[in-house]
C-alpha positions in Angstrom: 5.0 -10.4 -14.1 5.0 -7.1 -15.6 3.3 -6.7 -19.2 4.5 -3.8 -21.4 3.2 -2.4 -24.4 3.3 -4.8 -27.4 3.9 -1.8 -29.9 7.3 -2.5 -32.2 8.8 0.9 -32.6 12.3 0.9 -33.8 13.9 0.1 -30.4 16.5 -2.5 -30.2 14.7 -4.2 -27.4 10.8 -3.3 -26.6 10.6 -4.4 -23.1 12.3 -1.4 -21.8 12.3 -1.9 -18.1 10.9 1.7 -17.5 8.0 1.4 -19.8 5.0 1.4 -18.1 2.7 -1.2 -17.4 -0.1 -1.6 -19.9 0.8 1.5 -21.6 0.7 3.1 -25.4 -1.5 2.0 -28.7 -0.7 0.2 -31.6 0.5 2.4 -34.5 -0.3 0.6 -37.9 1.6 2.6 -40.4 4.6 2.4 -38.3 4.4 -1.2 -37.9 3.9 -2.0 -41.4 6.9 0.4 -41.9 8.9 -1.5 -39.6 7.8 -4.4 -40.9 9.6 -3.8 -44.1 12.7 -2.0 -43.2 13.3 -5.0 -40.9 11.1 -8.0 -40.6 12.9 -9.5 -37.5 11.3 -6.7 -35.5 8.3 -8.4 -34.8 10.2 -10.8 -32.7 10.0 -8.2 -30.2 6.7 -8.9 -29.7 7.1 -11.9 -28.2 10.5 -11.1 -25.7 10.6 -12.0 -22.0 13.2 -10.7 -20.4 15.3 -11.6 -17.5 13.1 -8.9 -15.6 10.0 -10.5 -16.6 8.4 -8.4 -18.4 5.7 -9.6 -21.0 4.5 -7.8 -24.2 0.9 -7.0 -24.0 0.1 -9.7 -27.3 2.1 -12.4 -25.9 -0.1 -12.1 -22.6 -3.0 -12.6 -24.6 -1.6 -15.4 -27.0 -1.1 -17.2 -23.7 -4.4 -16.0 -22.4 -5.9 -17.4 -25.0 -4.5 -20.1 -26.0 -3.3 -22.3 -22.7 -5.4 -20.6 -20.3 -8.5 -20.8 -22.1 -7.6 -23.3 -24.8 -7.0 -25.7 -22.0 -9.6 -24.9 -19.7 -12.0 -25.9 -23.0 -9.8 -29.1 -24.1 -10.5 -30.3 -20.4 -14.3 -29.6 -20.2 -16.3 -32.2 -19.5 -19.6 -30.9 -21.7 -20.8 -27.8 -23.3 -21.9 -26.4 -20.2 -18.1 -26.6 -18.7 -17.0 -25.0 -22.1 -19.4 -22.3 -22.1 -18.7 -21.7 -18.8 -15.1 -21.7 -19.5 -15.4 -19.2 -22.4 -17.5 -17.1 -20.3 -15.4 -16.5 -17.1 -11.8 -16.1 -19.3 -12.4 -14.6 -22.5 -13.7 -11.2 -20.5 -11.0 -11.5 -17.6 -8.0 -11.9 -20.3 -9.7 -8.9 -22.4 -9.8 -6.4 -19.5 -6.6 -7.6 -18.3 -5.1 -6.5 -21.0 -7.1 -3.9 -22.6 -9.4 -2.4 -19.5 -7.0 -1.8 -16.5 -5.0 0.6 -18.3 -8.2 2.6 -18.5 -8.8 2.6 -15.2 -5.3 3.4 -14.3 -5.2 6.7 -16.5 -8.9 7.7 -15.2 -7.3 7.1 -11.7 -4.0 9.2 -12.4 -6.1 12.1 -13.8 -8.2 12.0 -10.8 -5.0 12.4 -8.3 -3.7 14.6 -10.1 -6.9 17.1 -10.1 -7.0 16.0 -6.6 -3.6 16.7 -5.4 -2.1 19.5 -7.9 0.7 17.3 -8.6 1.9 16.6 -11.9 1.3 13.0 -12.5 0.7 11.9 -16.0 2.2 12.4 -19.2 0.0 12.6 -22.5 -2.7 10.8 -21.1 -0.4 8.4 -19.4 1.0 7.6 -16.1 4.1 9.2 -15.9 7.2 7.2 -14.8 9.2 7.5 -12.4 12.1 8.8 -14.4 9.9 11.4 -15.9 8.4 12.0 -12.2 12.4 12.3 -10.8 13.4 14.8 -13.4 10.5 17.2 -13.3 10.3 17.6 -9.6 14.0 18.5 -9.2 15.8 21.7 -10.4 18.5 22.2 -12.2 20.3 25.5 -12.4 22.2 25.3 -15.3 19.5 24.8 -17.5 18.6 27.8 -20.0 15.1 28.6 -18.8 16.0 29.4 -15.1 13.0 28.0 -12.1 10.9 29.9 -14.9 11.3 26.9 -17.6 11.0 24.8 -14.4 7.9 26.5 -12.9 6.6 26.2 -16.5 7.2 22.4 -17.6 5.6 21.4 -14.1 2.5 23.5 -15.1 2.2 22.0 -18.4 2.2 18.1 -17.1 -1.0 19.7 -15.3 0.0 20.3 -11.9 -1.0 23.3 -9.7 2.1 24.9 -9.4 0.4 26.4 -5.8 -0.4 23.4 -4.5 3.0 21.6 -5.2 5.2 24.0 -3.9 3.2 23.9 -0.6 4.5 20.8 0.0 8.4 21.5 0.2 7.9 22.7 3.5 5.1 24.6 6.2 7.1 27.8 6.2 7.2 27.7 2.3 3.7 27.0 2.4 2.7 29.8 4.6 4.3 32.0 2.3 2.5 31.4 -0.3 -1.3 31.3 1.2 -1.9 34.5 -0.9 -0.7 33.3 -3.9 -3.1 32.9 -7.2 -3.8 29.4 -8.1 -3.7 30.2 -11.3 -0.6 28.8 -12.5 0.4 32.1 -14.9 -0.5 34.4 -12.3 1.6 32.4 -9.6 4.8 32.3 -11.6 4.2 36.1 -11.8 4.0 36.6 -8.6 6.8 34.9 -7.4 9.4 36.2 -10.1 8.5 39.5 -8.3 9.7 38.2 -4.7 13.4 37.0 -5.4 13.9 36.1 -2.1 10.9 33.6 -2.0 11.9 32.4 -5.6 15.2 31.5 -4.9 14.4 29.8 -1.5 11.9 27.4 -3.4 14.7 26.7 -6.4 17.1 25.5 -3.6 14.8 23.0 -2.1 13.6 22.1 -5.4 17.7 21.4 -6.0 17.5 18.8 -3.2 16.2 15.6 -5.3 15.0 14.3 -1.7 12.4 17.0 -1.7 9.1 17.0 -0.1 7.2 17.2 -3.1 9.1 14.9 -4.7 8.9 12.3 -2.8 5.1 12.3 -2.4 5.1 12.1 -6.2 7.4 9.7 -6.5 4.7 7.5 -4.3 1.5 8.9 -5.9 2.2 8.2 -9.1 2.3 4.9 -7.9 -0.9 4.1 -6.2 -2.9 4.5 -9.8 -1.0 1.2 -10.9 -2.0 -1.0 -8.0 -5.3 0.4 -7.7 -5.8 -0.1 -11.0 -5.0 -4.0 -11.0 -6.9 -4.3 -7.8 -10.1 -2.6 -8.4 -10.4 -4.1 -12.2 -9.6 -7.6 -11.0 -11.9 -7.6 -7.8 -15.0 -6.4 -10.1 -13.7 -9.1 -12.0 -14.4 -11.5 -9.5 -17.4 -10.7 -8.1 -19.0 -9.9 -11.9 -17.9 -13.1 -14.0 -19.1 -15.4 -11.5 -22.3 -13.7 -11.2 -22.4 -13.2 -14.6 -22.0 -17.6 -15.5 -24.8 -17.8 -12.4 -27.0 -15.7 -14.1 -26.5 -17.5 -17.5 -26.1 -21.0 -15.9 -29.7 -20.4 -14.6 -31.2 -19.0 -17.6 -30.3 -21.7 -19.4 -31.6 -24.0 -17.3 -34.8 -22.2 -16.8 -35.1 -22.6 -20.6 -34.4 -26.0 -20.5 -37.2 -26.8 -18.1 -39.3 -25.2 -20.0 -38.6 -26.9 -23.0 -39.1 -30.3 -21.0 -42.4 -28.9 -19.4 -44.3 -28.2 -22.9 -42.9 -31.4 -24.3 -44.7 -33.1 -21.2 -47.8 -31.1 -21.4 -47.6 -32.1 -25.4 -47.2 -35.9 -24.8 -50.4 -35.6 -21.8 -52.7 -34.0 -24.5 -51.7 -36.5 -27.2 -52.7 -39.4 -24.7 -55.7 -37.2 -23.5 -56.4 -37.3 -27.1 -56.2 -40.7 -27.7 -58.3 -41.9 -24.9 -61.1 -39.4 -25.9 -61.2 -41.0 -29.7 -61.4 -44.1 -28.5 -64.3 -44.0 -26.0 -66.7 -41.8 -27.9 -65.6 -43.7 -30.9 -69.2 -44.3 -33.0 -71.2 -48.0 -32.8 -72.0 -49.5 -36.5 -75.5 -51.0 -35.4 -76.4 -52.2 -38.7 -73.2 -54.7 -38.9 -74.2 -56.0 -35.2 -77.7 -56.4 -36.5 -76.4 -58.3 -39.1 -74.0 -60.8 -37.0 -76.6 -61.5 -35.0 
């Protein structure tokens, strides 16, 4: 299962099968102008396709209401129900909201990392995007230039990824600036070099290529997997940790109310053994 970004946005069906995972923010203004021009847009919102992908809300409509709404109907007592609320409410939240964040923070650090162009605005790119910036095409208006260019301004170290056609073509270029500028004006002065590289990068089963076409990639599943192991090794200790205050609490509670009831009997017995003697009424009786 595959959840997409919930965010209506003119489109005649939001659960594009490229989108990625997790991805994009809620516009308000543009929803409330969809909202009017056509109010049948919002049934977007909750589309499965045949694909299985999920809008981001309808995951947490089902979060929250049959995962944790039944979990709650079926509890026993309060302390199942707490318990409950405790362990799902935060693994539905960062399911939805929080591996996202870790998947961008993870992309940006491969990138920086590896010199490859990997993300897009903030986002992982996608593998369409990743497919047409690593391969060159000749006829286009800006020459390898435009191409040199575009790669540098996804954020990749133009150096670094055109090291990785080949070790000849990396060789080559050992003396190269890594400044990306400096590097495309450096190679537009050896022609020879230049059109060697824009040849490869012709081939769409390039070097570079390929190894971000899997990079761009491993963000995603670390993402999920790093998120949802904290997530099991944190809500559990986190119920523990509760479960015992509570109950620490509670024995303290049922300690004073037992040290309360000993001093009211202590209490009791004193007043009735130093209770005074009325001498003058057994004086009389006798």
């Amino acid at each position: 299962m595959k959840i997409n970004n919930a965010t209506p946005n003119l489109t005649p069906n939001l659960n594009n099968k490229n989108q990625v995972a997790f991805s994009g923010k809620l516009p308000v203004k543009e929803t409330i102008e969809i909202a009017k021009k056509n109010p049948f847009a919002f049934k977007n919102l909750f589309d499965l396709d045949k694909t299985g992908h999920m809008s981001r809300t309808l995951f947490i409509i089902n979060g929250f209401i049959f995962l944790l709404g039944g979990r709650v109907l079926r509890s026993r007592d309060n302390n199942e129900k707490r318990e409950a609320i405790t362990r799902d409410v935060p693994t539905i939240v960062v399911v939805a909201m929080g591996i996202p964040v870790v998947q961008k923070w993870l992309a940006k650090r491969m990138q920086e990392k590896t010199g490859l162009a990997l993300t897009y605005e903030g986002d992982i790119a996608k593998g369409s995007q990743i497919q047409e910036w690593y391969k060159y095409d000749e006829k286009t208006t800006t020459g390898f230039e435009g191409f040199s260019k575009r790669l540098s301004d996804m954020g990749g170290n133009l150096k670094k990824i055109f090291s990785r056609l080949d070790d000849d073509t990396k060789s080559k270029l050992s003396n190269f600036s890594n400044d990306n500028d400096k590097f495309i004006s450096e190679l537009s002065k050896n022609k020879e070099l230049k059109t060697s590289i824009a040849n490869k990068f012709k081939n769409g089963g390039n070097k570079a290529l390929e190894e971000a076409a899997f990079l761009h990639t491993v963000p995603t599943l670390l993402g999920f997997g790093v998120t949802l192991s904290l997530i099991g090794i944190m809500i559990p200790k986190l119920n523990i940790a509760i479960t015992a205050r509570i109950n620490k609490k509670k024995a303290m509670e049922e300690k004073l109310k037992e040290n309360n009831q000993q001093l009211a009997t202590t209490e009791r017995t004193t007043t009735y053994k130093t209770k005074p003697v009325d001498l003058t009424e057994k004086v009389q009786r006798a």
